[in-house]
C-alpha positions as CSV (number, residue, x, y, z in Angstrom):
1,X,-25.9,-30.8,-1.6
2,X,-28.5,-28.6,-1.4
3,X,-32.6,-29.5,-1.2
4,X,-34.8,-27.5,-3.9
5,X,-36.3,-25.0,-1.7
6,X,-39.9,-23.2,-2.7
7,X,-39.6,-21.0,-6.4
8,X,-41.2,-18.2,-5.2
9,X,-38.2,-17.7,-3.0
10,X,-35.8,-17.8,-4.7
11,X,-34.3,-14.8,-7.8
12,X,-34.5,-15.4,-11.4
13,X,-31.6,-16.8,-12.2
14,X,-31.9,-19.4,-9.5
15,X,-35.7,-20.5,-10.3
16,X,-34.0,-21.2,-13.4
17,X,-31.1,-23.6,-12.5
18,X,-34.0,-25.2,-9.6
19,X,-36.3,-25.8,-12.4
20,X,-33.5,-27.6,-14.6
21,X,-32.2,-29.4,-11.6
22,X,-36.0,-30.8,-10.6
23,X,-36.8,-31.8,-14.3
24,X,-33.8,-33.5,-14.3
25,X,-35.2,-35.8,-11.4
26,X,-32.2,-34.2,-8.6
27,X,-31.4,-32.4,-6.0
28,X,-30.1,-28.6,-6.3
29,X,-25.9,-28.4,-6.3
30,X,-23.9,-25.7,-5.7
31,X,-22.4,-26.5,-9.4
32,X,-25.8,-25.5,-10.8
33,X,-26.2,-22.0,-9.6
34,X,-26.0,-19.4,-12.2
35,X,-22.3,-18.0,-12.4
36,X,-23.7,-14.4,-10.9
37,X,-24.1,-16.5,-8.1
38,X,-21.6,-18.2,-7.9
39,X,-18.9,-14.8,-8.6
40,X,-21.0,-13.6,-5.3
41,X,-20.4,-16.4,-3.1
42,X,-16.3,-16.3,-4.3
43,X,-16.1,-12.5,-3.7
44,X,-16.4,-12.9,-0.1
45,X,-13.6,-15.2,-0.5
46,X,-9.8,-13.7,0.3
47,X,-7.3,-14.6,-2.5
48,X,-4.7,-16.2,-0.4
49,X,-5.7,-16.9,3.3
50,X,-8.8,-18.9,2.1
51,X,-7.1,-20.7,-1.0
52,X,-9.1,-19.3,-3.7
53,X,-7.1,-20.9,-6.7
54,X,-8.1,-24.5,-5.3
55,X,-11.6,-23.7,-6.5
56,X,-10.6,-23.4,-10.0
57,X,-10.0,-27.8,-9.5
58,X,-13.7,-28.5,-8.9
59,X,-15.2,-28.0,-12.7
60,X,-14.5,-26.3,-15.9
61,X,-17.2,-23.8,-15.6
62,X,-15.6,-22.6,-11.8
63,X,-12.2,-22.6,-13.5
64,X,-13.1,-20.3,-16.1
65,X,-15.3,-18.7,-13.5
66,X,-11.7,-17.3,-11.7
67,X,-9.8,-16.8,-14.3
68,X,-12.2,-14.4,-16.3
69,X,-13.8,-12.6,-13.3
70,X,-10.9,-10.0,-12.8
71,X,-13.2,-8.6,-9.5
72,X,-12.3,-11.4,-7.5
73,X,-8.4,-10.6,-8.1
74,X,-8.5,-6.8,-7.6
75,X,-6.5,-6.8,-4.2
76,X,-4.1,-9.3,-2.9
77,X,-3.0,-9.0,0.6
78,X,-0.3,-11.1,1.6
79,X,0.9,-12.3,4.7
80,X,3.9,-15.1,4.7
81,X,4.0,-15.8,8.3
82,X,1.4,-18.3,8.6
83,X,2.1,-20.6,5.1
84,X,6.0,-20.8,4.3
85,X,6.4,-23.3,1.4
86,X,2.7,-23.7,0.7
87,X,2.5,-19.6,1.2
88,X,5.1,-19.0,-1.2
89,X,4.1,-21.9,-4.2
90,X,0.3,-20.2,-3.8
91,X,1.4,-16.4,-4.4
92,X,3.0,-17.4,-7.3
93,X,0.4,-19.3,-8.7
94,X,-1.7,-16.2,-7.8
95,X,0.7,-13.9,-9.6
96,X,1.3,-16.2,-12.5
97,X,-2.4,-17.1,-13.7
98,X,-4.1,-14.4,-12.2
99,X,-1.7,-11.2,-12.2
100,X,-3.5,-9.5,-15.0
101,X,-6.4,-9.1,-12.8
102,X,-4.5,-7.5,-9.9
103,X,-4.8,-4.0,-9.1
104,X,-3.8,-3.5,-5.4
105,X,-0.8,-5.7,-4.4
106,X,0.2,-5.4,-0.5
107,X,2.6,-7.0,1.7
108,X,2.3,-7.5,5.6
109,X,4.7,-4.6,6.8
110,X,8.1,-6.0,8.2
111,X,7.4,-9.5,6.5
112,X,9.6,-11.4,4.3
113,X,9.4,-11.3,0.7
114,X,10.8,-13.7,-1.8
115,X,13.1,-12.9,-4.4
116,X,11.2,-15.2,-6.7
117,X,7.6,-14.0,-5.9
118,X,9.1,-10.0,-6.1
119,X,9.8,-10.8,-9.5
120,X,6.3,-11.6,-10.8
121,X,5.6,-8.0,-9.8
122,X,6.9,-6.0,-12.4
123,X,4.8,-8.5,-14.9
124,X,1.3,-7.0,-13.3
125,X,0.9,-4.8,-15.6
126,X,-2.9,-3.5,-14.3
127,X,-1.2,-3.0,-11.0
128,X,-2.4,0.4,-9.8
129,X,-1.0,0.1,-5.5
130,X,1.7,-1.2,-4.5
131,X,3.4,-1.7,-0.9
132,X,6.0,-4.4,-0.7
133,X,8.4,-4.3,2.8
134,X,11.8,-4.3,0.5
135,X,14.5,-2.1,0.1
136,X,14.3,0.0,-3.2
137,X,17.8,-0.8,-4.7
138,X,19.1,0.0,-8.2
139,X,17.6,-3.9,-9.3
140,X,14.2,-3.3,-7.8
141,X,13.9,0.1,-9.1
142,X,14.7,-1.3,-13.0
143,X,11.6,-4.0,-12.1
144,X,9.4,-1.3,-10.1
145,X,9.8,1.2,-13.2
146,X,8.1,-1.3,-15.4
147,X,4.9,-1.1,-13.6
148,X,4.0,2.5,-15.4
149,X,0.4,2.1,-15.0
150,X,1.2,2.2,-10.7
151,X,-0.8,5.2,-8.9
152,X,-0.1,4.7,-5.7
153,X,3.6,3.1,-4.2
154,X,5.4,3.3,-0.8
155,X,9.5,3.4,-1.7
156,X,11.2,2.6,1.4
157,X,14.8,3.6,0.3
158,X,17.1,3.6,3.4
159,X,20.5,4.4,2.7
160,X,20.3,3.2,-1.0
161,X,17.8,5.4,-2.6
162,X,19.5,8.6,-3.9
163,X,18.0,11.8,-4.9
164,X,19.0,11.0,-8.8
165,X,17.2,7.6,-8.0
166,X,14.2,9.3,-6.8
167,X,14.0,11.6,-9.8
168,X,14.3,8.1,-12.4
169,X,11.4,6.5,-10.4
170,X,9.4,9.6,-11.2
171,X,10.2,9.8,-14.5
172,X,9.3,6.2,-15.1
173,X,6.0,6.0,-13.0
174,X,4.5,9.5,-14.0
175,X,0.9,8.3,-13.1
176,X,1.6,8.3,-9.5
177,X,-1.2,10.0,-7.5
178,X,0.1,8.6,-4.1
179,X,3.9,8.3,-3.3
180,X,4.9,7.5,0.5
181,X,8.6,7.9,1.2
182,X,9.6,5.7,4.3
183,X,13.0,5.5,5.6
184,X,14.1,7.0,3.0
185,X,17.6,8.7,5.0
186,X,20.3,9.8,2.0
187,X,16.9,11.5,0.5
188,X,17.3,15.7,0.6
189,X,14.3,17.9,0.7
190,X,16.0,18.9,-3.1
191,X,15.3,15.9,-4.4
192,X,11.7,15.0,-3.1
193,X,10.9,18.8,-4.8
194,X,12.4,17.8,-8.2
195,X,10.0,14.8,-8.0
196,X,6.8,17.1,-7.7
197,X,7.3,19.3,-10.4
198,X,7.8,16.2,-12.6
199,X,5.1,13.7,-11.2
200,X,2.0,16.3,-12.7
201,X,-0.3,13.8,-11.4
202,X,0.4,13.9,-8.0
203,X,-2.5,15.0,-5.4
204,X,-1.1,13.5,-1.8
205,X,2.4,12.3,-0.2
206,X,3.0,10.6,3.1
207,X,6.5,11.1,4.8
208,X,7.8,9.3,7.3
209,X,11.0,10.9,8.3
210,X,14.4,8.6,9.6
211,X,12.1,5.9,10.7
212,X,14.2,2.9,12.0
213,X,17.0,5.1,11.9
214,X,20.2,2.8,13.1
215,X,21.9,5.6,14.6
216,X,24.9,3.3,15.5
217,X,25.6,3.9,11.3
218,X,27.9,6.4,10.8
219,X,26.1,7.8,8.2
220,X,22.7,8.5,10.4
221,X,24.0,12.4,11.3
222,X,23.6,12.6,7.9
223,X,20.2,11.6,7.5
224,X,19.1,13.5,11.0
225,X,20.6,17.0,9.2
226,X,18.6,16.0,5.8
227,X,15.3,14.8,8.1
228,X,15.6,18.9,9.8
229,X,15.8,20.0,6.4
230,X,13.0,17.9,4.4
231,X,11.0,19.1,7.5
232,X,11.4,23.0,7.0
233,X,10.7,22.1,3.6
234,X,7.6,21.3,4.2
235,X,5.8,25.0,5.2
236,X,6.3,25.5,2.0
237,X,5.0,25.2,-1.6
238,X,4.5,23.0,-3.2
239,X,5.3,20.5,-0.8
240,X,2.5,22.0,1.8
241,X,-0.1,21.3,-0.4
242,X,0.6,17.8,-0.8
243,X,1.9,15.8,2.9
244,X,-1.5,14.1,4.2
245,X,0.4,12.1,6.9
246,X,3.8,12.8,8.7
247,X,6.1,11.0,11.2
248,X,8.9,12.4,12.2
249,X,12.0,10.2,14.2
250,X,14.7,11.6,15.7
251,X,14.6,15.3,14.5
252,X,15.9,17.6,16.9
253,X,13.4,21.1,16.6
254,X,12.1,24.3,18.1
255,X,8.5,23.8,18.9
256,X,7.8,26.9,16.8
257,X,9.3,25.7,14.1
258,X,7.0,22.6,14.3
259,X,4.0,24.0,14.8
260,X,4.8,25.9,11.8
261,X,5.6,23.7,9.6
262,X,1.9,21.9,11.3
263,X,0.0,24.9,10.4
264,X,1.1,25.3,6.4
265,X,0.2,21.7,5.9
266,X,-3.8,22.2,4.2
267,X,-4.2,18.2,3.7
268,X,-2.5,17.0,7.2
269,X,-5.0,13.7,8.3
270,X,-1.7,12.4,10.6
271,X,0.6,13.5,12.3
272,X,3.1,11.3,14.2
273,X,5.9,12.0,16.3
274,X,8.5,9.8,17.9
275,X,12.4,9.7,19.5
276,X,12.3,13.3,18.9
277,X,14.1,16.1,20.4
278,X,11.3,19.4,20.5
279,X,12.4,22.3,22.6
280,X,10.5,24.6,24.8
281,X,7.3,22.6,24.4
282,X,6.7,23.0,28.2
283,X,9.9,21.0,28.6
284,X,13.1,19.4,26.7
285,X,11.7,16.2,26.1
286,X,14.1,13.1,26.0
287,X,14.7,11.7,22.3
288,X,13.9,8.1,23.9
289,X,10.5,8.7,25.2
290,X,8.7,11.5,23.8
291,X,5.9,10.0,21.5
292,X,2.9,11.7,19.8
293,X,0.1,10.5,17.3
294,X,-2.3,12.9,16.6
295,X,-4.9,12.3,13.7
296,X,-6.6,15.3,12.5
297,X,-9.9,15.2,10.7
298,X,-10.0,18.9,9.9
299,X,-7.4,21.2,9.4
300,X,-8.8,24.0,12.0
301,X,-7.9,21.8,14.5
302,X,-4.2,22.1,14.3
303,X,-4.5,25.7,15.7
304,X,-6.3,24.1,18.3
305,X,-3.4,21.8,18.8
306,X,-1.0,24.8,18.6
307,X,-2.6,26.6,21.2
């Protein structure tokens, strides 16, 4: 409960609900306060690690409070290593009552995700970001290709997503400003252009080339002779235009060749390097220990880097 503090300090709206609450011969409550205030107080609320949907229990006026304020909605983070069952019965509440309001929808990376919260997804239809650790398989692409209003998505497509696949995503989710491609290995450097001339909207791409790689699969030579490929690609147009942050895994290259491929890139902001093979860069460095992270803030400083 809160005492009735001077007028003079307080705003407009909340001289207003102290006058009411001293004519009315009581205290100040939190239940009184205007719903500006109260839309305030919730915003600095997170959607699921503080419980947010419980609030929408104390009155009819807080219920409606949550339900109509879409603000308080806007980005979901979830993390499902902390809650289990409560976690998971939460979400979907979240999702169910609330999903219209949701704009940015992200998953902890390497978390689990359940098969009955993934399918509340496709039924967001405001959702404009979305970054869920699964696997894009034929069934989550039919769901994901609902979701036509998405501008931003990460597709992590391992050895299912083909380039055909790629190219039905695109033509589905042609709003896409933002695409990241992450461990995507039976993907070609063919198929990611045939997604660019179609996706008209697209201004920035982040590729993450044969990360987690599980090179005991047969089918990883493959993928290292695509990653070569898709990275050569990239020095040229369109594709140099667009790549804002690269990692490259186990990619065996001449450092020339990087450092060219570096230099064509006009939007690089990361660069990231790992269990890569780059010749005559001072030395052959092993594929199990050579590392690099570089994060560039302005272009001219890649010939910097070269030199």
């Amino acid at each position: 409960m809160l005492s009735t503090p001077t007028n003079s300090t307080l705003e407009p709206e909340l001289q207003d609900a102290s006058v009411q609450a001293t004519m009315a011969g009581r205290s100040l409550k939190i239940t009184d306060l205007p719903s500006e205030a109260l839309v305030a107080i919730f915003r600095n609320l997170k959607p699921v690690d503080d419980v947010l949907p419980r609030l929408a229990l104390v009155c009819r006026k807080w219920h409606d409070l949550l339900y109509y304020n879409g603000i308080l909605w806007k980005y979901i983070f979830i993390d499902p290593t902390r809650y289990k069952q409560f976690h998971f019965r939460l979400v979907v509440c979240i999702l169910r009552l609330y999903g219209h309001h949701v704009q940015k929808l992200v998953w902890r990376e390497n978390t689990t995700v359940y098969e009955s919260i993934f399918s509340c997804v496709s039924r967001l239809k405001n959702l404009k970001m979305l970054r869920v650790p699964v696997l894009w398989t034929k069934r989550v692409i039919d769901d994901m290709c609902r979701l036509t209003g998405l501008e931003k998505v990460q597709i992590n497509g391992g050895f299912s997503l083909t380039d055909n696949q790629l190219l039905e995503i695109s033509a589905c989710l042609t709003n896409l400003k933002t695409i990241t491609l992450n461990a995507c290995w039976q993907l070609t450097v063919h198929g990611i252009l045939a997604i660019v001339t179609k996706l008209k909207n697209l201004a920035n791409m982040h590729l993450k080339v044969n990360s987690n790689l599980p090179l005991t699969d047969g089918r990883s030579e493959s993928a290292i002779r695509n990653g070569l490929h898709i990275i050569k690609g990239l020095a040229f147009e369109p594709l140099c235009n667009l790549v804002s942050v690269l990692c490259i895994h186990f990619v065996s290259l001449e450092t020339e060749e990087l450092w060219d491929v570096v230099k064509s890139l006009q939007n690089l902001r990361k660069l990231s390097i790992s269990n890569c093979e780059v010749r005559q860069f001072q030395s052959t460095f092993p594929t199990s220990s050579f590392i690099i992270l570089i994060t560039i803030k302005h272009h001219e400083a890649i010939n910097q880097l070269a030199c």
